[in-house]
N, C-alpha and C positions, 0 to 999 in steps of 0.2 A: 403485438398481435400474438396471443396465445394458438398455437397450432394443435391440433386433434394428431395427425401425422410426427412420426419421429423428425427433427430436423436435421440435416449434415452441415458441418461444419468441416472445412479442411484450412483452417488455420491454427494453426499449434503455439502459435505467438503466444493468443487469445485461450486457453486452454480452462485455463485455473478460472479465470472471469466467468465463461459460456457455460462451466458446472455449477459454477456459484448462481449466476442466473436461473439457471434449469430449476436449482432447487428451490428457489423462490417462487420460481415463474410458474411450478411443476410442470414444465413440458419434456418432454422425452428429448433426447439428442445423440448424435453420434458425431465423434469428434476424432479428427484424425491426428494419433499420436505415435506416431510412425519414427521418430526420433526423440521423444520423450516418454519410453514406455513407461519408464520405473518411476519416473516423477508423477504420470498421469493415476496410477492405479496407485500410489503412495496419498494423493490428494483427495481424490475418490474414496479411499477408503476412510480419512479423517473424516469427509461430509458423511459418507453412510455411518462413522460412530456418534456422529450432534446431530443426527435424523432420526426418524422410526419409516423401517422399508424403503431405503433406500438402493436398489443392486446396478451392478455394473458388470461388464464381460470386453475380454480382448478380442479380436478377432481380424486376420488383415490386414493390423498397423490401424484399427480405429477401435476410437472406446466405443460402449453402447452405454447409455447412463440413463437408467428412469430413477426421478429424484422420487425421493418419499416426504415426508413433513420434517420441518426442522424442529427440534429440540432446545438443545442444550447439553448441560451436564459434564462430568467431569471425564476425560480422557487424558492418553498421553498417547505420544508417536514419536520414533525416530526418524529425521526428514533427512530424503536424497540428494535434498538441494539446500541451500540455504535457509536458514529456518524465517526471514524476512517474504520468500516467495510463497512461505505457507500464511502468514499473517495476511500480508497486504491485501489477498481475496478475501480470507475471510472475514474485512473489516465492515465490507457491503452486507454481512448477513447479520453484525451486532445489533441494528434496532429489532430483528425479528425474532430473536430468541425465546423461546414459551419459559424456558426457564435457565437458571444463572449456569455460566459459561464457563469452564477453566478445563484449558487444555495445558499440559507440559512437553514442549519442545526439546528433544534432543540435537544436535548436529552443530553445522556454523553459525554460530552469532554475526562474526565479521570477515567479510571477505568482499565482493564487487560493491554488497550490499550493507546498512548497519545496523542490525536490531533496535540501538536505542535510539534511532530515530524514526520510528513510528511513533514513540512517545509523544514526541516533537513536533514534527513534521506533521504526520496523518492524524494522529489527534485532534490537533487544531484546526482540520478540516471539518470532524465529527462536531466537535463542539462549537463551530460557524453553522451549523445544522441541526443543533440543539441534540444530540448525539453525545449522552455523556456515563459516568460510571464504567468506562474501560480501562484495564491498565496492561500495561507490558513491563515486567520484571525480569533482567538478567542475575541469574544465579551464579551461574559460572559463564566465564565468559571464554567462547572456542572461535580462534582464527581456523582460517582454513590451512593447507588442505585437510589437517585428520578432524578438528572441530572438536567435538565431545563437552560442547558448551550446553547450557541449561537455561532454558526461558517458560516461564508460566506467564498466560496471556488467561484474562479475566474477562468476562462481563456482567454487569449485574442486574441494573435496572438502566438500561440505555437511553429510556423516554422516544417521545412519538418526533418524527423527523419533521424538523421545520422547513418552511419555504422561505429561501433566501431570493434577496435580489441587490446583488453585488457589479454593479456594471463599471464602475471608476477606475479609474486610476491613481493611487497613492504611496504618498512618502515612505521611501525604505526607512524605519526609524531605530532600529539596533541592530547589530551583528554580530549572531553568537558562533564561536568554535569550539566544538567538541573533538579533543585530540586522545584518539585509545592506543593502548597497549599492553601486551601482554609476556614474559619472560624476556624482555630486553631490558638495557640500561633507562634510564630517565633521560636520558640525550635525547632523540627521537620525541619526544613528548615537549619538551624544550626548542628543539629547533622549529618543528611545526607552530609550535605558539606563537612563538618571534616573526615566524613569516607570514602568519594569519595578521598578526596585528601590522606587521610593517605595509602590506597590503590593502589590509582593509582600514585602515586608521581614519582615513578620511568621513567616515561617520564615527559619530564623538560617543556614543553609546556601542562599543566594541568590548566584547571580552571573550573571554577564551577560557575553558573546563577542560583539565585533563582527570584522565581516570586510566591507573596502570593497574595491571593484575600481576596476581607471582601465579605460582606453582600450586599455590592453596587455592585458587579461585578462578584456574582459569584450563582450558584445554591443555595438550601436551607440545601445540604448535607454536612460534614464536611469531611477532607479527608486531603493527604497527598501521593505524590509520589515522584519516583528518575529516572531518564532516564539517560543514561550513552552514549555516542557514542566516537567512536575513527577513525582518520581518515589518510589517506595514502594521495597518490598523487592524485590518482585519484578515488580511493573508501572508503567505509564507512560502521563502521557496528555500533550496537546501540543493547541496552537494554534497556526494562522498566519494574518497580517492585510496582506495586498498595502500598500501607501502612496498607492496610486495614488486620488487626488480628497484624500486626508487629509494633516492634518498627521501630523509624528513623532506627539505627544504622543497626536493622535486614533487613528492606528495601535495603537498602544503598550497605551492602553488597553481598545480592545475586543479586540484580541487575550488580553490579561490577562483579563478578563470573561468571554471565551468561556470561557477555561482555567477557570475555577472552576464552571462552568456544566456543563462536561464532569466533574470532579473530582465535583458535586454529583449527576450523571446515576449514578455507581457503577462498578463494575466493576474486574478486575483491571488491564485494559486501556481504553484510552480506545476509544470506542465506533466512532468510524474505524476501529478498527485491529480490530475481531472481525472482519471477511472473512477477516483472513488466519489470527486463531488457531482461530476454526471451523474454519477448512477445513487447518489442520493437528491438529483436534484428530479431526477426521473420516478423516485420511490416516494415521495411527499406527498402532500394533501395535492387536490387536484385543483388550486390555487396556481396562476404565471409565478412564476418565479424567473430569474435571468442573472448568466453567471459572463464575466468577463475573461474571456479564456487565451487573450492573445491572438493568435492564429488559429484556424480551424483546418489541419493539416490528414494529411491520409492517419496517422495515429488517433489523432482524434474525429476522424470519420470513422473508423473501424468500432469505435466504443458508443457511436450517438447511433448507428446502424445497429449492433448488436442490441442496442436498448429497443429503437424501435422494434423489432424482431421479438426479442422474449414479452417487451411490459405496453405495446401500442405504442409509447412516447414518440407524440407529437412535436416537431421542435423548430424553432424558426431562427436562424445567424443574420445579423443583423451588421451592417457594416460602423462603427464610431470613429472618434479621432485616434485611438489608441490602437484597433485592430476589430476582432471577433467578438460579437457577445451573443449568447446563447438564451432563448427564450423558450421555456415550455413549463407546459403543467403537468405536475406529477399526476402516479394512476391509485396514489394512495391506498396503499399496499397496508394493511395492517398482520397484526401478529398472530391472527385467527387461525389455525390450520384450513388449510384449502383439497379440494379434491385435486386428484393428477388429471391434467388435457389432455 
């Protein structure tokens, strides 16, 4: 439901999403960022540089946001937070772009988070949605805390968002590990491998990617992670385990542990990654479409309420043998510019 009136929001979790909607949705908002000033008006001000007329203002620990139309075009920014918490929202606004995309990220590539699994991971969500011609590219790669890592993220021609209907449940059928590092030894990158595989061996399609940076290629900070993902026919779920206080081996396996944790939660996609196929499952032709989501938990109430709210999406949970599945019909949003609500 598009509203005439500005809307409030005082969830700060939700922050990054309810701007990204706004601008889609063009409705006015005020969002309370009371503990995320510097991240809020740092993300604000990326969407007002890929818009025309977009403003914003502080005021009281809330933002005020009237979105303008989206664009595109070429930009750069230095992010306060991990440079993955600026991606991940704006993966929802790739089919909308009037024209080609490319922004360059400055800050941390790796730290709670992993840059190069948006490649992976959320990608594959896009192109389960017909959602494609995006890319993410690490230049230099920056651990936390100091970062000073480099990422150019692309769009070009994304294509019109398909209606999916993914309800099953299916065979995990390979599992990859992607093991980074930066200014340490090759031990670390070795013992993570060893433990990915000793763990995960029992699917016979198991391998494992390391990629080590030096001095030429990477931040000034030393560092060391594990990212884990496992993949079906048509979806994916993933973990990632910073290294930071842990050994390889400690990294290695609760990363792995998570992965099965997530794997045993259900869904077609891992449960990270439903912000973004709700909210393309909500943007598509106005075709049912229905997604298998595992559980339909207050996390994923927060995101089918906010859709209802900015796009009308109507949506109906349906009990199977597996858990949740999600049925509704997109408001088929296209890439027209729209007047503000």
């Amino acid at each position: 439901m598009n509203c005439v009136n500005e809307m409030i929001f005082d969830c700060e979790k939700s922050l990054e999403l309810i701007l990204v909607y706004s601008l889609l949705s063009k409705s006015k908002v005020k969002v309370l960022v009371k503990r995320r000033q510097k991240m809020a008006k740092s993300f604000a001000k990326l969407l007002q540089k890929i818009s025309h007329g977009t403003a914003y203002s502080l005021s009281e620990g809330y933002m005020a946001f009237t979105p303008g139309s989206l664009k595109g075009g070429e930009v750069a920014i230095q992010c306060e937070e991990e440079i993955s918490l600026y991606i991940e929202p704006i993966l929802v606004l790739c089919p909308f772009v009037i024209e080609p995309l490319k922004i360059k990220f400055k800050g941390i590539t790796n730290g709670k988070l992993c840059t190069d699994l948006i490649r992976i991971a959320h990608f594959d969500v896009l192109k389960r949605f017909g959602v494609k011609e995006c890319e993410v590219v690490v230049k230099k790669r920056g651990f936390g805390p100091v970062g000073k890592g480099e990422v150019v993220f692309t769009v070009d021609s994304p294509g019109k968002i398909s209606t999916v209907r993914l309800e099953r449940l299916e065979k995990i059928v390979k599992i990859r590990g992607l093991v980074l590092s930066s200014r340490v030894s090759s031990i670390p990158t070795k013992e993570m491998t060893e433990r990915i595989k000793e763990l995960m061996g029992d699917v016979s399609n198991t391998k494992v990617f390391s990629n080590m940076s030096n001095r030429l290629d990477s931040g000034p900070s030393p560092g060391f992670q594990c990212a884990v993902f496992a993949e079906s026919k048509n979806g994916i779920y993933y973990s990632v385990m910073s290294g930071e206080g842990l050994t390889p081996k400690e990294t290695a396996t609760i990363a792995c542990k998570d992965l099965l944790r997530s794997i045993r939660h259900g869904g077609v996609f891992d449960k990270k990654l439903l912000y973004l196929a709700l909210s393309l499952m909500s943007l598509s032709s106005p075709s049912i479409g229905s997604l298998w989501v595992g559980k339909v938990d207050s996390d994923v109430k927060i995101i089918l309420d906010l859709l209802r709210q900015f796009f009308g999406f109507e949506y109906e949970i349906r009990k199977s043998g597996e858990g949740d599945v999600v049925y509704g019909a997109g408001c088929g949003l296209s890439r027209i510019p729209r007047q503000l609500k």
